[in-house]
VMD Tcl script that builds the backbone (N, CA, C; Angstrom):
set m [mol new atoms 219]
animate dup $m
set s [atomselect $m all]
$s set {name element resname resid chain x y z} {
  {N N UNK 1 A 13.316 10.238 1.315}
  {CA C UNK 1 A 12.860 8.966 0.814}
  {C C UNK 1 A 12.536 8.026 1.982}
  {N N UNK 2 A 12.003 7.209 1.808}
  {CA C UNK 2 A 10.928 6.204 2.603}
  {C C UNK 2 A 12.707 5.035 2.958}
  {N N UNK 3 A 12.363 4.829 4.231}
  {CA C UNK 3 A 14.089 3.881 4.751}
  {C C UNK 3 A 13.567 2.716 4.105}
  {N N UNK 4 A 14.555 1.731 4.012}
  {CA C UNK 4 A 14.206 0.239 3.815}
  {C C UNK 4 A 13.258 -0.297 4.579}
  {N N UNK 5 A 13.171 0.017 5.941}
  {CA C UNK 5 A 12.624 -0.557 6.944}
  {C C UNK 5 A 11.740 0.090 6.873}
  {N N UNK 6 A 10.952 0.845 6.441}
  {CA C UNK 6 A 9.568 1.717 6.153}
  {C C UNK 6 A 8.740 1.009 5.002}
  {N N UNK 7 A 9.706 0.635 3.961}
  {CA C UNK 7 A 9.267 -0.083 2.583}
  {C C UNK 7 A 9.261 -1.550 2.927}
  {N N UNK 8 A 9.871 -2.453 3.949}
  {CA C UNK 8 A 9.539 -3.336 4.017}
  {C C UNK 8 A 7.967 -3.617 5.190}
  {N N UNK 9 A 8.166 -2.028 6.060}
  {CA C UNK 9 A 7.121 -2.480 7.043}
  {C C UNK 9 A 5.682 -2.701 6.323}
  {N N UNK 10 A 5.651 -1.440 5.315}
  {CA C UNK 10 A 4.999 -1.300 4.402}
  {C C UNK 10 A 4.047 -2.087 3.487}
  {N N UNK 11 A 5.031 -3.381 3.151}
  {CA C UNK 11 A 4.867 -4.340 2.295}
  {C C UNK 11 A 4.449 -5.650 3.405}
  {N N UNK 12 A 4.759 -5.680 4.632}
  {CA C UNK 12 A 4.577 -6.953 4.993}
  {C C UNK 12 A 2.648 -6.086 5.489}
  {N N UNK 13 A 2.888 -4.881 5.721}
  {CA C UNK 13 A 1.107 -4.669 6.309}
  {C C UNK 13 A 0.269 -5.125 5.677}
  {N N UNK 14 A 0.364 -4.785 4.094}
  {CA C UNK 14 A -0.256 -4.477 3.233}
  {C C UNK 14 A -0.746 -6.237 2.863}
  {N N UNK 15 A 0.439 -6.959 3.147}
  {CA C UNK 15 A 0.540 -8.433 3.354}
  {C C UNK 15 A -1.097 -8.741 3.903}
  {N N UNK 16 A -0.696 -8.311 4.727}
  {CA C UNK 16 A -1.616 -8.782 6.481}
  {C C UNK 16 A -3.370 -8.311 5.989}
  {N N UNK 17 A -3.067 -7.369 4.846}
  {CA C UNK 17 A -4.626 -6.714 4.316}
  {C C UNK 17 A -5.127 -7.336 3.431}
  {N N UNK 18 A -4.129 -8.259 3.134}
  {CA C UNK 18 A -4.684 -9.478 1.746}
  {C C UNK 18 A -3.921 -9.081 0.142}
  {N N UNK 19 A -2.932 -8.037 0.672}
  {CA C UNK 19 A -2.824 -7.781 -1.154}
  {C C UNK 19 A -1.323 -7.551 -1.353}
  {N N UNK 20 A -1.166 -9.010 -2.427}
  {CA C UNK 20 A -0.288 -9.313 -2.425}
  {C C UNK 20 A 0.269 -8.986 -4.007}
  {N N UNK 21 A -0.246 -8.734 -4.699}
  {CA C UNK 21 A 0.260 -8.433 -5.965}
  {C C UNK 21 A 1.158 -7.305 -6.260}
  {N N UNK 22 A 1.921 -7.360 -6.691}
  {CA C UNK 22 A 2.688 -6.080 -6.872}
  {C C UNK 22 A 1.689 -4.728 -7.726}
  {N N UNK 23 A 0.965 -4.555 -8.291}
  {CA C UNK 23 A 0.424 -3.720 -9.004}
  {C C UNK 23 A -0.819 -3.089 -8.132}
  {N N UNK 24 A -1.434 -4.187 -7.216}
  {CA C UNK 24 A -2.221 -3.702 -6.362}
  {C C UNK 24 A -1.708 -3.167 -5.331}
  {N N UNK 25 A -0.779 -3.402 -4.928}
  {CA C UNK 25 A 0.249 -2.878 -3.886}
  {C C UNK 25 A 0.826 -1.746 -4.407}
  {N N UNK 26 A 0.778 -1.387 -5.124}
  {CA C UNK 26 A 1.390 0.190 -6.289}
  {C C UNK 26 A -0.158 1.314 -6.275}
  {N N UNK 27 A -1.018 0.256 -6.464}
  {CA C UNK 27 A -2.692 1.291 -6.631}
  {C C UNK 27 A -3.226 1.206 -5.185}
  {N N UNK 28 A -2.987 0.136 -4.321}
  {CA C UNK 28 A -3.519 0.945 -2.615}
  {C C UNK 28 A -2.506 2.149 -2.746}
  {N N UNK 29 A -1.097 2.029 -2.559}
  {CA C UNK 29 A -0.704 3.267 -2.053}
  {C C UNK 29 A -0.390 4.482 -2.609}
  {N N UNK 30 A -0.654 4.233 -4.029}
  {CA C UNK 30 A -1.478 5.775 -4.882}
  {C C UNK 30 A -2.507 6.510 -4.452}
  {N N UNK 31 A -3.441 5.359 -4.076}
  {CA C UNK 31 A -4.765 6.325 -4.019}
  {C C UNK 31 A -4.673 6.727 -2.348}
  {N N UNK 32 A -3.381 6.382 -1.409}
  {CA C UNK 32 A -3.724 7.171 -0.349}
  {C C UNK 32 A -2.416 8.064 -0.145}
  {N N UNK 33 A -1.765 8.201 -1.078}
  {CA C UNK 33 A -0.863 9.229 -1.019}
  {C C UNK 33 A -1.581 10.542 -2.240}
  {N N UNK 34 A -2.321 10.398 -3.120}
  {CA C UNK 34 A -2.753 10.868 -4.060}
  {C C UNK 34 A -2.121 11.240 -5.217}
  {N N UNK 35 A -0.967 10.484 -6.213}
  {CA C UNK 35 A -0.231 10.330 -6.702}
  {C C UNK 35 A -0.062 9.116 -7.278}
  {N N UNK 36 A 0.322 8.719 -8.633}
  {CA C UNK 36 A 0.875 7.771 -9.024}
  {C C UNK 36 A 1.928 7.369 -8.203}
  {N N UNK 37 A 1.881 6.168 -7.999}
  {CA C UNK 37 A 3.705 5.668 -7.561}
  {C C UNK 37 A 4.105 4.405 -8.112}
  {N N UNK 38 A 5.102 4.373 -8.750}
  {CA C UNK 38 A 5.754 3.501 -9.741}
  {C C UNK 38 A 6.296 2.203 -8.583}
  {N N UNK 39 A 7.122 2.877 -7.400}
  {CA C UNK 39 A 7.985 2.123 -6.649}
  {C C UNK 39 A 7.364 2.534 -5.025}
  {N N UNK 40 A 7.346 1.824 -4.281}
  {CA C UNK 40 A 7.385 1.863 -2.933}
  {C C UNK 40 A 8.464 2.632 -2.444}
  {N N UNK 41 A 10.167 2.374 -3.167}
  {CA C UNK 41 A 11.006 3.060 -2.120}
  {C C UNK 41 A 10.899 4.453 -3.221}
  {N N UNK 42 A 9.932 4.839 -3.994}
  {CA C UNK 42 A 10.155 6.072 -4.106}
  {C C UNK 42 A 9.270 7.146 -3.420}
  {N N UNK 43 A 8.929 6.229 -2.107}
  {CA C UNK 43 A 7.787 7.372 -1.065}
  {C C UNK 43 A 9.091 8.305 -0.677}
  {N N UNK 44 A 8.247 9.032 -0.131}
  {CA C UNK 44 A 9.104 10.275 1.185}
  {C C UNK 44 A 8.645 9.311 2.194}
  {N N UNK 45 A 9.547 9.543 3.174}
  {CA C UNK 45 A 9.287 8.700 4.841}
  {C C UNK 45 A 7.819 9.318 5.100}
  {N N UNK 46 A 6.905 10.497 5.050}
  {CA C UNK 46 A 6.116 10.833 5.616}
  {C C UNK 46 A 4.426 9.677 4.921}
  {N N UNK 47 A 4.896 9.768 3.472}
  {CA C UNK 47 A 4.069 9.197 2.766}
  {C C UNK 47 A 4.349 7.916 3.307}
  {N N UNK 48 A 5.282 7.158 3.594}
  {CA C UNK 48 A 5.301 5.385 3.999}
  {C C UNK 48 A 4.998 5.177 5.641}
  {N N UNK 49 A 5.089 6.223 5.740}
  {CA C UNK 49 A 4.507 6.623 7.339}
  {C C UNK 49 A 3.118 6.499 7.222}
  {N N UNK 50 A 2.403 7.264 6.464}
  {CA C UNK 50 A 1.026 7.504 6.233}
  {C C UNK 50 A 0.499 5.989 5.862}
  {N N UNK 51 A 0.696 5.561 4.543}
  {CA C UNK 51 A 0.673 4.160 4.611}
  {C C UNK 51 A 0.579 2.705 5.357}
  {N N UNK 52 A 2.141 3.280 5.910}
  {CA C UNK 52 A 2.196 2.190 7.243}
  {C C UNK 52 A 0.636 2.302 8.314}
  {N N UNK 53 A 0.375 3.240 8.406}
  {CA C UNK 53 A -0.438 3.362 9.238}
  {C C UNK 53 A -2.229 3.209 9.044}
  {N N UNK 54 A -2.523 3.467 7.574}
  {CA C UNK 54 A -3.881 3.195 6.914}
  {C C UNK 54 A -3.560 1.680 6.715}
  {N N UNK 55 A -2.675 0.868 6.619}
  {CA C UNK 55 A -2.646 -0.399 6.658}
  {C C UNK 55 A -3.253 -1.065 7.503}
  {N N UNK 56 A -2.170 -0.814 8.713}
  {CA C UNK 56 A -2.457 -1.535 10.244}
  {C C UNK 56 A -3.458 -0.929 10.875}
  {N N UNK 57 A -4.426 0.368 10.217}
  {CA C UNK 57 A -5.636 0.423 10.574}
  {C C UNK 57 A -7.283 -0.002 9.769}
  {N N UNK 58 A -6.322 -0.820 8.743}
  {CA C UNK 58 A -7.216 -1.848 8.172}
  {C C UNK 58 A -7.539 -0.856 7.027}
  {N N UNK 59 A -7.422 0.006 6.419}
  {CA C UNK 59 A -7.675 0.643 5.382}
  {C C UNK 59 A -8.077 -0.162 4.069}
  {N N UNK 60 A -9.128 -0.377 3.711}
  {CA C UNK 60 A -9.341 -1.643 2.717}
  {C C UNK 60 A -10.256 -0.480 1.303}
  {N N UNK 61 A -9.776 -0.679 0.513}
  {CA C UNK 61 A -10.652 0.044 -0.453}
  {C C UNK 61 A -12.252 -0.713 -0.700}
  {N N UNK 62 A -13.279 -0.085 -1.033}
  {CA C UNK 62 A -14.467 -0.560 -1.437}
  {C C UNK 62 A -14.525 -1.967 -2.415}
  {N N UNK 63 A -13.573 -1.388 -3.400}
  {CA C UNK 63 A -13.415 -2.238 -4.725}
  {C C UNK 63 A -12.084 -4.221 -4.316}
  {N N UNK 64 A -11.186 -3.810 -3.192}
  {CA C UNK 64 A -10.624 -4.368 -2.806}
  {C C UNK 64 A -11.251 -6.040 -2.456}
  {N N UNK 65 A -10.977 -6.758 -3.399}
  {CA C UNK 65 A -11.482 -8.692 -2.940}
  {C C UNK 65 A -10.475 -9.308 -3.673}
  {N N UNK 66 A -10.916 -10.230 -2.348}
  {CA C UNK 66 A -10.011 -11.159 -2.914}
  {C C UNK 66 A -8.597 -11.505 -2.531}
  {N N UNK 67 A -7.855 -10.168 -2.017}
  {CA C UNK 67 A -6.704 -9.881 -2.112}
  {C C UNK 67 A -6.142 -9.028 -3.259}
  {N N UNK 68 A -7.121 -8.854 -4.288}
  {CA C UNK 68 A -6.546 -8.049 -5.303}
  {C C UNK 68 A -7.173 -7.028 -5.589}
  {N N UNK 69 A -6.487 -6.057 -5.644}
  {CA C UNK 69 A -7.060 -4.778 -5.795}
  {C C UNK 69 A -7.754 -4.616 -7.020}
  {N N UNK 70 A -8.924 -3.811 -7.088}
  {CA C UNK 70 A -9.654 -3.289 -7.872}
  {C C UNK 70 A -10.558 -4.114 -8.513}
  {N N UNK 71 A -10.495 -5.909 -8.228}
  {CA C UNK 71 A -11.101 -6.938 -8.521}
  {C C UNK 71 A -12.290 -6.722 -7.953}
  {N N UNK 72 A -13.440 -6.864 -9.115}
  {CA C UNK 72 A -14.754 -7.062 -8.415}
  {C C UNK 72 A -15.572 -7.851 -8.833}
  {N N UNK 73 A -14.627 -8.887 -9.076}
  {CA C UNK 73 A -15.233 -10.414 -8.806}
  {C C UNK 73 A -16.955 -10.646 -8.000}
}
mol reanalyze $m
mol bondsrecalc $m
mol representation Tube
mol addrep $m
């Protein structure tokens, strides 16, 4: 499982990418683990690893404005 400190690094990146909603923050890191995920701390460390890292390399979906995912305002 993904440490605290993986799920919080996680959450503050994802911060920094504009998306702050909890539900959009559940559907970025579905669609890059390829899996539903209900909870953040229910990654494996490798998956919040993966995450952590499409974050802080700016990983932004197409559909992504606003700050909210899938909004296409």
């Amino acid at each position: 499982m993904a440490s605290p400190a993986q799920v919080k690094a996680l959450n503050a990146a994802m911060m920094g990418l504009g998306i702050k909603e909890r539900e959009a923050k559940l559907a970025w890191i579905s669609d890059r683990v390829g899996h539903v995920v209900t909870s953040s701390k229910n990654l494996t460390a490798d998956e919040a690893h993966a995450c952590i890292s499409a974050a802080h390399a700016g990983e932004v979906s197409p559909d992504h404005v606003d700050g909210v995912y899938g909004d296409t305002r």
